[in-house]
N, C-alpha and C positions, 0 to 999 in steps of 0.2 A: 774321636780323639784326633787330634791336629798333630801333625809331625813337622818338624823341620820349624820351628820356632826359633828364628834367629834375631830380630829386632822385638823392641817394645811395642814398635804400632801393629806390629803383625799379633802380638798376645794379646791388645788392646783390641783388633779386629774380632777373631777368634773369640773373646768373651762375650762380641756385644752380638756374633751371629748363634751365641748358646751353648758356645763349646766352655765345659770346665775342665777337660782333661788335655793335657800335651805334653809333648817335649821338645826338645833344642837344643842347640849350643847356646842360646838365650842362658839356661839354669843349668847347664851341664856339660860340659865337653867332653867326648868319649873318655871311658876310663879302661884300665885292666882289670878283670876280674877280681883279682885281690886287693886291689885299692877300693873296689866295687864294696867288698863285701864286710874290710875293713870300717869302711865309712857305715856301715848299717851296721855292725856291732855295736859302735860309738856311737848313732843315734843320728839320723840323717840333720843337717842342718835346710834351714831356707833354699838355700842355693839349687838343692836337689831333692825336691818334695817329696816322700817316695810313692805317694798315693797318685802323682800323677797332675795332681791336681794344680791348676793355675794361679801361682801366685797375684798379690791385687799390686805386684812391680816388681820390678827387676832386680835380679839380688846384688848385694855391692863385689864387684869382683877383686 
């Protein structure tokens, strides 16, 4: 798992060394708990994948 995923070239690196799982402020910027959980009732969008998994770009913010 790759942590601290803040640019595109770094998810682009990261993919091509085999990693499929990460996170960042890339896809997510810390939340509160309840906006957390809120958002995964409603059904997580691209922005915040919840499996982890690397998107193939950057979500529109």
């Amino acid at each position: 798992m790759a942590e601290g995923i803040e640019r595109d070239e770094q998810a682009q690196m990261v993919r091509r060394l085999g990693c499929q799982i990460g996170q960042g402020f890339l896809y997510s910027k810390p939340q509160a708990a309840d906006a957390l959980f809120g958002q995964a009732a409603a059904g997580f969008s691209e922005r915040a994948a919840p499996s982890g998994a690397l998107p193939d770009r950057a979500p529109d913010a």
